[in-house]
C-alpha positions in Angstrom: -4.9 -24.5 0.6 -3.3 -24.1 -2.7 -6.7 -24.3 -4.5 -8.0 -21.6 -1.9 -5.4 -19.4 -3.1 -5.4 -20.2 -6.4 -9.6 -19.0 -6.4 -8.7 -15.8 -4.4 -5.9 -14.8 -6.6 -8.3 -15.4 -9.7 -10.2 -12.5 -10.4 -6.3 -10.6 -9.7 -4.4 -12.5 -12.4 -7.4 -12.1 -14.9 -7.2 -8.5 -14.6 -3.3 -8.8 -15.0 -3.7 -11.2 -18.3 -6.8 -9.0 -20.1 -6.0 -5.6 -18.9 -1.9 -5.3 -17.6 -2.1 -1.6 -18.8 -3.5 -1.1 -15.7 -1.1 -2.5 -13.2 0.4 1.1 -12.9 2.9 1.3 -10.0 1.4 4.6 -8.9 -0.7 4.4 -6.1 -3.8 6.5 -7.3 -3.4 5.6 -11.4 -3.7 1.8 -11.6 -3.9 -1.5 -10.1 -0.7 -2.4 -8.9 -1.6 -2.6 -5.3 -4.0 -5.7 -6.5 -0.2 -7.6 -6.8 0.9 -6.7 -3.2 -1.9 -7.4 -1.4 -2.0 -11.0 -3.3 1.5 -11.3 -1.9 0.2 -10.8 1.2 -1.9 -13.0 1.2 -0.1 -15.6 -0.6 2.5 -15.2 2.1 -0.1 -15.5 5.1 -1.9 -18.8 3.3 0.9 -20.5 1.7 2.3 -23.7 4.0 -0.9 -23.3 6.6 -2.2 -26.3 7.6 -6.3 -25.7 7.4 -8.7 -28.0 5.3 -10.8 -26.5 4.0 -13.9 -28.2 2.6 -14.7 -28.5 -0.9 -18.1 -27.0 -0.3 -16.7 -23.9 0.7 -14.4 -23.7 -1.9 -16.6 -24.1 -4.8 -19.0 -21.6 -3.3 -16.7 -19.0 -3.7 -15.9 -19.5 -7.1 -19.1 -17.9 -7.9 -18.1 -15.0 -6.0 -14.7 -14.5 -8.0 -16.9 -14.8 -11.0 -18.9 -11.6 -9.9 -15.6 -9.8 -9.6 -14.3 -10.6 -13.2 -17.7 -9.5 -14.8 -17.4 -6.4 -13.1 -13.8 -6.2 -14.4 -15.0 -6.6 -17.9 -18.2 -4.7 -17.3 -16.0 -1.4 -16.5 -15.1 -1.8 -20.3 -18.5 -2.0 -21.7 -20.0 1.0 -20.0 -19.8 0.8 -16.2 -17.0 2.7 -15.6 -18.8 5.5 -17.3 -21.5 4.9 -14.9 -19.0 5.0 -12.2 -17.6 8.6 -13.6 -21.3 9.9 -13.8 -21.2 10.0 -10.2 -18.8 12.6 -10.5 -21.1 15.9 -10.4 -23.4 13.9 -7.7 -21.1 13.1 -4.9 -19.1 16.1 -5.6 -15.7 14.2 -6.5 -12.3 16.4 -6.7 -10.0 13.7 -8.8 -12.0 11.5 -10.9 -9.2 9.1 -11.4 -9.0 8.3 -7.5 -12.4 7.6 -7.4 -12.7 5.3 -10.0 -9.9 3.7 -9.3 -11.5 4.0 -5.4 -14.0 1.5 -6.3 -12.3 -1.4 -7.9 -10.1 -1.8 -4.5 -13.5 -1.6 -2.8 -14.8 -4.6 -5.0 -12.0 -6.5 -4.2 -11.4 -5.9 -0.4 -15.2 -7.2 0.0 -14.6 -10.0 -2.3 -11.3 -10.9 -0.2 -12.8 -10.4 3.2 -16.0 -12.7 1.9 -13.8 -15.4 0.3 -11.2 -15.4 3.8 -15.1 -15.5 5.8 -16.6 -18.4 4.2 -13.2 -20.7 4.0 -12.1 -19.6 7.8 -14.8 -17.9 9.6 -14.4 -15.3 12.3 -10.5 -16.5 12.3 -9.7 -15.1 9.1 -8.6 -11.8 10.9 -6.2 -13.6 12.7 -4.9 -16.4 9.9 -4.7 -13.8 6.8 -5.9 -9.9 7.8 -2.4 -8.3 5.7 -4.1 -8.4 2.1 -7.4 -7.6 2.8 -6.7 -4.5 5.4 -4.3 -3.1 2.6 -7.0 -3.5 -0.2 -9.5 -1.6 2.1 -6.5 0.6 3.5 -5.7 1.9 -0.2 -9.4 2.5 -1.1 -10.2 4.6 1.7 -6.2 6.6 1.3 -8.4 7.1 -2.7 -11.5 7.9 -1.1 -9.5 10.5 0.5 -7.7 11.9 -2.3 -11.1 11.6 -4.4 -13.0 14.5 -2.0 -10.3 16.0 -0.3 -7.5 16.6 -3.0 -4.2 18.5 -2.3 -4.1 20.4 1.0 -7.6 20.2 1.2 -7.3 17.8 4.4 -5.9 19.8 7.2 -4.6 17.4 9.6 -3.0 14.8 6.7 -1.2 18.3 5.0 0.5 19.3 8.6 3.3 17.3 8.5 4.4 18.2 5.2 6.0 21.7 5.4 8.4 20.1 8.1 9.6 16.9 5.5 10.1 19.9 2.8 12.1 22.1 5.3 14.4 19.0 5.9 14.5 18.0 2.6 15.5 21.5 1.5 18.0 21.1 4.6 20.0 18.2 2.8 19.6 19.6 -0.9 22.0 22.2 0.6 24.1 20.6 2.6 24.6 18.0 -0.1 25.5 21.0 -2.7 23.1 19.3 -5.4 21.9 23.0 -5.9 20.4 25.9 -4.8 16.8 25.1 -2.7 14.6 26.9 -0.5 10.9 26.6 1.2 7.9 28.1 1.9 5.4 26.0 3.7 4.5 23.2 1.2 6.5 24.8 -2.1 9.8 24.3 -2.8 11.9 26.6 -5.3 14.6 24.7 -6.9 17.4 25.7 -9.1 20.0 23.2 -10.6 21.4 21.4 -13.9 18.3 22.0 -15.6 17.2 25.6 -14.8 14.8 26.4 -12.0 11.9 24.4 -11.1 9.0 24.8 -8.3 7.5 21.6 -6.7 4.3 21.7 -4.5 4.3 19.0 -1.9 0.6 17.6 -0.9 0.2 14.7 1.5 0.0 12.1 -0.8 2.9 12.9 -2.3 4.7 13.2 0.9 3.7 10.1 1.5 1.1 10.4 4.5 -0.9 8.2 3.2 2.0 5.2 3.5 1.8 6.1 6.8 -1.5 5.1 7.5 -1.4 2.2 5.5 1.5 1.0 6.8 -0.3 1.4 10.8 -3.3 -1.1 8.8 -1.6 -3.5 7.9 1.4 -3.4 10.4 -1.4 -2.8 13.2 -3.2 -6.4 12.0 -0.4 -8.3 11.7 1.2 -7.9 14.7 -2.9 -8.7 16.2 -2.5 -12.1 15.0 1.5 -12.8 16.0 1.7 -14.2 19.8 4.4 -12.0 21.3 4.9 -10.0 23.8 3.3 -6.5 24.0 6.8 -4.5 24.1 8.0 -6.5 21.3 5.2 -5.2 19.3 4.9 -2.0 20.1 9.4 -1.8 19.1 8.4 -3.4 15.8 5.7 -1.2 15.1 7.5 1.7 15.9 10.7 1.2 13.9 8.1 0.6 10.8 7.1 4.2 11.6 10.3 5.4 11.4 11.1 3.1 8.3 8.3 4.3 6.4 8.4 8.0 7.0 12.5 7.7 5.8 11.3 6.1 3.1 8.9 8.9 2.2 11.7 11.5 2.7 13.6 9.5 0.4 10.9 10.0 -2.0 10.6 14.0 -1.6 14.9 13.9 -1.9 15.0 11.6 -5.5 11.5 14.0 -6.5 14.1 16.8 -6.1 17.0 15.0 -6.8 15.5 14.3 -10.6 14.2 18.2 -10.9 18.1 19.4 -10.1 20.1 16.4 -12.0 18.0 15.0 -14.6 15.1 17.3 -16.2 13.0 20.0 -15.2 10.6 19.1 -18.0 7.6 18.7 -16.4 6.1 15.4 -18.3 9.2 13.7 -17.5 8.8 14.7 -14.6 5.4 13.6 -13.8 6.3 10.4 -15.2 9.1 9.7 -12.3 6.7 11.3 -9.9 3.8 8.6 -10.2 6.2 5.7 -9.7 8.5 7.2 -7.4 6.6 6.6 -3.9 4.7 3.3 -4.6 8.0 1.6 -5.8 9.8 2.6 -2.4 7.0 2.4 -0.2 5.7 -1.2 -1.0 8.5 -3.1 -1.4 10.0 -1.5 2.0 6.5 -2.7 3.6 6.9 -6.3 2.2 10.7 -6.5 3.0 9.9 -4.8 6.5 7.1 -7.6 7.4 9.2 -10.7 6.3 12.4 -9.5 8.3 9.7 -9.4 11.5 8.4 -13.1 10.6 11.9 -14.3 10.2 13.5 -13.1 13.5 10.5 -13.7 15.4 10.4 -17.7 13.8 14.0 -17.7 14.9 13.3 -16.5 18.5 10.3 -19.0 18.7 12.9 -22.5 17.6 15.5 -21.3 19.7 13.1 -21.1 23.1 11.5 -24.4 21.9 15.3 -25.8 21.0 16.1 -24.7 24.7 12.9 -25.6 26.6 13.8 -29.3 25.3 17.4 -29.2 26.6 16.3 -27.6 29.7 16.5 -30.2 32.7 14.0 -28.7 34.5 11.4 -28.6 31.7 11.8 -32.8 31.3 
């Protein structure tokens, strides 16, 4: 199995060794959500006991090849191709939709690799990394044609996270804050400062990532209906803290730290992916572990059970 991961992971950790400028953290300026979504699947391979044949293995290492020569190819001219679709597809945020496509490549190039080494069982033995890949291309795809508030139903939760995150500016006494629908007018340390909350950075679009790969891999663990439906909803409630925490340190840095709007930008780009993913991670492994330990103390009890023997 360790050679099947090793060939996945491939075209990921050349990208990492020829081109680590662009393993931003920011969800819509790099590719640092290659690195989680090998964790993923690292974490859903590692220890399983499959053999898989050397026939299918080397015929995917042709496959991985296709995906670093269109790594390098995006530096000799094809991601100018790539951008010249621009003007015919109508595209909003060029960076989105170039970055759209490499999470594309590799989401196929996952899904074929876990198809030819597992079958129709892959779903169910390793779905995490590949349903984020595909989940965070289509959140870009989004952001690519319909920047900003230009998506209705993804921009209508937003004024209500500003409102309460205006709420505990206040009541904290970091400064003086009000709202208007998306905008928030700020005044601290710094001066005053206006922020305009869109979806993304709200973090909607952690939401519906989060239902991907939370919805998949509860498909695959053998427990009881209620029990998943709890898990998944506390992982609801995790994830949209976690984005409010994001709006509160956005506003946090404006009132305590700078209100120079470079700086600014910088903290923003980082600020969501760096809560978000590593909460997602963390969230996963704490259902794995007390769901393991649930499984070896009913097995540790069916065996001391009389009426079992």
């Amino acid at each position: 199995m360790l050679i099947g991961i090793a060939i996945i992971a491939s075209p990921i950790v050349f990208a990492i060794i020829a081109f680590p400028d662009s393993f931003s953290l920011s969800w819509n300026q790099g590719r640092g959500g290659f690195i989680f979504a090998l964790v993923f699947i690292v974490a859903e391979l590692i220890g399983l006991k499959i053999i898989i044949s050397k026939k299918r293995l080397l015929s995917v290492i042709p496959i991985a090849g296709v995906v670093i020569v269109y790594l390098v190819g995006l530096e000799y001219g094809l991601r100018d191709f790539i951008l010249s679709g621009e003007e015919l597809f109508n595209v909003q945020l060029i960076y989105s939709w170039t970055w759209m496509w490499d999470f594309i490549i590799m989401s196929i190039f996952v899904v074929v690799a876990l198809s030819i080494f597992f079958g129709k069982r892959w779903i169910r033995i390793a779905p995490a990394g590949p349903i984020f890949l595909a989940g965070s291309a289509i959140i870009l795809s989004l952001d690519a044609f319909f920047p900003y508030d230009s998506l209705g139903p993804l921009q209508y939760v937003v004024p209500y996270l500003v409102q309460t995150n205006v709420w505990l500016i206040n009541v904290l006494d970091l400064g003086t804050a009000t709202a208007r629908d998306n905008i928030m007018f700020l005044k601290g340390d710094f001066g005053p400062m206006v922020l305009q909350v869109f979806w993304p950075s709200a973090g909607v679009h952690s939401v519906i990532i989060y239902s991907l790969v939370m919805g998949a891999f509860l498909l695959k663990m053998n427990i009881h209906r209620n029990r998943k439906l709890i898990y998944f909803s506390i992982g609801i409630a995790g994830t949209i803290g976690v984005n409010m925490i994001r709006i509160f340190s956005l506003s946090w840095y404006a009132l305590k730290v700078t209100t120079d709007a470079k700086q600014w930008e910088e903290f923003h780009s980082v600020a969501g992916e760096i809560m978000f993913l590593p909460w997602l991670f963390v969230f996963l492994l704490i259902v794995i572990i007390i769901e393991t330990r649930r499984l070896k103390k009913s097995e540790s009890e069916g065996k001391i059970n009389p009426k079992n023997n």
